[in-house]
ROSE-300978 format. One line per field, with one value per residue: residue in one letter; x, z, y of N, C-alpha, C in turn. Coordinates in steps of 0.001 Angstrom, whole numbers. Example, Ala and Ser with C-alpha at 12.3 -4.5 7.8 and 13.67 -1.06 7.14 Angstrom:
BEGIN
type <- (A	S)
n_u <- (13190	12850)
n_w <- (7800	7080)
n_v <- (-5690	-2250)
ca_u <- (12300	13670)
ca_w <- (7800	7140)
ca_v <- (-4500	-1060)
c_u <- (13200	12900)
c_w <- (7800	7870)
c_v <- (-3300	30)
end
This chain:
BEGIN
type <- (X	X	X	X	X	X	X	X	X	X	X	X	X	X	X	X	X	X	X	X	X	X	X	X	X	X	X	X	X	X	X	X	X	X	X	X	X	X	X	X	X	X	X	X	X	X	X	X	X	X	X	X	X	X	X	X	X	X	X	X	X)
n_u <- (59647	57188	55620	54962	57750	59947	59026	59603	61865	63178	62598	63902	66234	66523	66079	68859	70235	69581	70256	73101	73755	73744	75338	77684	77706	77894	80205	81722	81099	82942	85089	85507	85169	87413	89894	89004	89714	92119	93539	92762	93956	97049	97117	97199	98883	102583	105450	107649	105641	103447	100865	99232	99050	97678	95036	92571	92351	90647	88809	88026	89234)
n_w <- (108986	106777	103779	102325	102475	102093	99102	98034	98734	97125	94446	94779	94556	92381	90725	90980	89754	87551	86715	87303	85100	82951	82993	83046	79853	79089	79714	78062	75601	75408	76162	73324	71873	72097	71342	69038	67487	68648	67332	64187	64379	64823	61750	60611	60561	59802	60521	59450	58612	60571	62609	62616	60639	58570	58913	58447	59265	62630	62441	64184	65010)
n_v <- (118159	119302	118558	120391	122375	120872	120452	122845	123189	121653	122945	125354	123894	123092	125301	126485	124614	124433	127503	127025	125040	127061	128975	126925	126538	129156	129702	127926	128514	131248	129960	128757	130307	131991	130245	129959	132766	132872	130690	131306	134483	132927	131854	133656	135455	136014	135354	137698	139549	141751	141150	143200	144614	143201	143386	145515	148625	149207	147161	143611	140764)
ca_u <- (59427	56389	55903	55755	58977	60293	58831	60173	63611	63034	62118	64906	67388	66432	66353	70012	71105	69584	71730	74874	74150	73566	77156	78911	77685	78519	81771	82208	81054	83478	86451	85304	85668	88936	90459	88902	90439	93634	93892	92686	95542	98183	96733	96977	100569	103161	106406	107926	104530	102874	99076	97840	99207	97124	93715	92187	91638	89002	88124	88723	89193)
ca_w <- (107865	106119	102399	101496	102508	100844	97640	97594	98664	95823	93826	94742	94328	90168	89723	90935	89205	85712	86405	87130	83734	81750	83425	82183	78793	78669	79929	77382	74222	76191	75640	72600	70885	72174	71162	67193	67532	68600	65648	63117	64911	64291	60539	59489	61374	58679	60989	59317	58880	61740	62376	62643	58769	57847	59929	58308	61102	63023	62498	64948	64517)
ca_v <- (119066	119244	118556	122064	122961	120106	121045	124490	123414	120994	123762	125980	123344	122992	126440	126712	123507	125116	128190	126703	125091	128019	129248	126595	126752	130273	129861	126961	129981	132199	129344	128501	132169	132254	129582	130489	133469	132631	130095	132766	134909	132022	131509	135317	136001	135293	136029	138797	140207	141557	140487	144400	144938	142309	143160	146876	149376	149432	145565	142918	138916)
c_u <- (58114	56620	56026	56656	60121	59943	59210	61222	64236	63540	63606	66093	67415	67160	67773	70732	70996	69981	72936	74886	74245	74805	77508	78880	77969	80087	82458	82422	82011	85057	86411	85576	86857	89771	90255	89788	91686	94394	93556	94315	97121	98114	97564	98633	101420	104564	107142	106684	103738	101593	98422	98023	98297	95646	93633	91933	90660	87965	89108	88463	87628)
c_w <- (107160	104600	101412	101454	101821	99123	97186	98089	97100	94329	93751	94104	92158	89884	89930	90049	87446	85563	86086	85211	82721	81935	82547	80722	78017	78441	78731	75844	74204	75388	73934	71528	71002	71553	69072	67209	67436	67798	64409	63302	64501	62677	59968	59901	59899	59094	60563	59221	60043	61445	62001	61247	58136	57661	59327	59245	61388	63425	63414	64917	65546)
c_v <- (118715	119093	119505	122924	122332	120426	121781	124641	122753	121807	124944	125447	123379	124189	127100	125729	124093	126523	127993	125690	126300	128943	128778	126394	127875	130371	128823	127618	130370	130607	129054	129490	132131	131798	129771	131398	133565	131518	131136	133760	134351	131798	132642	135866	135328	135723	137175	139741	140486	141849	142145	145213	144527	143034	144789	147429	149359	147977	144805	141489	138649)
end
């Protein structure tokens, strides 16, 4: 192999490795919302009350 094919597998290899990060940092947002949410959700619930009494129409946690 020559060194310029090396370089630009090199090269390839980064620019997949600094995708798959920018994945899992999404996906980490992505859990991260949820999990607010679904505590907000548990906060605002007041068992005889149901959550979409609470929540004005139209708006969403």
């Amino acid at each position: 192999m020559s060194a310029q094919t090396v370089q630009n597998e090199a090269e390839i290899i980064e620019k997949l490795a600094e995708e798959a990060e920018i994945l899992v940092d999404e996906d980490d947002t992505k859990k991260d919302l949820k999990e607010k949410r679904g505590f907000l959700k548990q906060t605002l619930y007041d068992g005889s009350n149901k959550l979409k009494h609470i929540i004005p129409k139209g708006k969403h946690l």
